[in-house]
N, C-alpha and C positions, 0 to 999 in steps of 0.2 A: 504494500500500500504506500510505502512512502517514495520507492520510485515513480509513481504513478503521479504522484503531487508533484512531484519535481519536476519531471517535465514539461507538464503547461506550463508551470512558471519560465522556464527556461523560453520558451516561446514567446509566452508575455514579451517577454523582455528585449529578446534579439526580436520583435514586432516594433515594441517601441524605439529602438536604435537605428531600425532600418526607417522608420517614418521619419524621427528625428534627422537625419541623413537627406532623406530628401527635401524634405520642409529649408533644410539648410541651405542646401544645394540651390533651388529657387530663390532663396533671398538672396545668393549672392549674386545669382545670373538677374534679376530684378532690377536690385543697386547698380551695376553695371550699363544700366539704361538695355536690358535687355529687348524692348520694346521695337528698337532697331529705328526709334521718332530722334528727331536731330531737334537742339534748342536755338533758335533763332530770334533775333532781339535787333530793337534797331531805332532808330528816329524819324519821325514825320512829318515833314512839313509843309504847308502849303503857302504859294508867292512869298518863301524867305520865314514865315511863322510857322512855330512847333503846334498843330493839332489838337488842342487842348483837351477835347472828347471826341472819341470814336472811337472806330471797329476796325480790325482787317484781317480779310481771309485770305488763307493760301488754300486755293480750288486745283486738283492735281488736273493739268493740260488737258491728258488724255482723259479723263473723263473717270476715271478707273481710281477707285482708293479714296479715303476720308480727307472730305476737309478739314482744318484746322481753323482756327479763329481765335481774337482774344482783341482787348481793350485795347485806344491807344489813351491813353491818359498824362498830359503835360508834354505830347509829345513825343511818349516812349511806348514800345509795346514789349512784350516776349510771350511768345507761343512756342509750343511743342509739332515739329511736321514729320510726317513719313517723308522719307527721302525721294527727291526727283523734281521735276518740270513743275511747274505750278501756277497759275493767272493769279495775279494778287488782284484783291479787289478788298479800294480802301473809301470807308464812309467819317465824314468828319461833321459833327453838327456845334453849333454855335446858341448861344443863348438870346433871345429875341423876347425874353422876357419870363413875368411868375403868375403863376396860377394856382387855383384850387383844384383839386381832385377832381372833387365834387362841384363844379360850378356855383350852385344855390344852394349851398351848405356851407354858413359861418365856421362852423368846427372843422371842415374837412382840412387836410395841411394843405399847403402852399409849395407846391413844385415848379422849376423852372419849366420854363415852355424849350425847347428846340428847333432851329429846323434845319437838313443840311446845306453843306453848303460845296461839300468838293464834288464837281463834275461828275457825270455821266462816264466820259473817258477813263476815269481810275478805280471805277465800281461797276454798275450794270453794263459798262460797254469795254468792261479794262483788256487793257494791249499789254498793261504791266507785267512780267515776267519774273521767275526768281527761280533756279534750279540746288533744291537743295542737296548738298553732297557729305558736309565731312559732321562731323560730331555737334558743332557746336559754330555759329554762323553770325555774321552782321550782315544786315539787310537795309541801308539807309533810301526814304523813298522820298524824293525832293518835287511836290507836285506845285505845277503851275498853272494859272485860270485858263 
């Protein structure tokens, strides 16, 4: 009877070492940016001024594979891309004033109004291009009216 205990445990155990193992094995290929996405970062600006809010997307060329996207805020963005060809398409909006929520509602908060302002050519109709390659990338996009 007492070999008989000992072995499940023995199992137990070399179970848990071997899950531990690869549990391990995964974090380390993870931290590694295993994901095979390149970090790309960069400045924005439009007629000589840095973008103070907006968007931009890296759309892959070919049509094939996830877009990326992320904030430009003060001018700056950084996003994560799968690697390759990509139509950058950048939206910039500006403040044109405050408002309520809720229109007719005293209590509702007071949010800035928006409306954009960078062209057609850099966003729904963009020519802009960006092919991403190595680990870790600057992207500066200097747009003009």
């Amino acid at each position: 009877m007492g070999k008989a205990c000992s072995k499940p445990t023995m199992n137990k155990y070399a179970r848990r070492i071997a899950i531990a193992g690869v549990q391990c094995a995964a974090l380390l290929l993870g931290g590694c940016g295993g994901d095979g996405r390149i970090d790309v970062s960069g400045q924005v600006t439009f007629d000589g001024k840095p973008i103070d809010q907006g968007t931009i997307d890296f759309v892959p060329a070919d049509g094939q594979g996830p877009t990326a996207g992320g904030l430009i805020q003060g001018g700056r963005y950084s996003v994560r891309v799968a690697p390759g060809k990509k139509r950058v398409e950048i939206q910039g909006y500006r403040e044109v004033g405050r408002g309520r929520v809720v229109e007719f509602d005293p209590d509702s908060p007071v949010v800035p109004i928006t409306e954009p302002f960078v062209p057609a050519q850099y966003n729904a109709a963009s020519t802009l291009t960006f092919d991403a390659q190595r680990s870790t990338e600057t992207a500066d996009f200097a747009l003009r009216p």
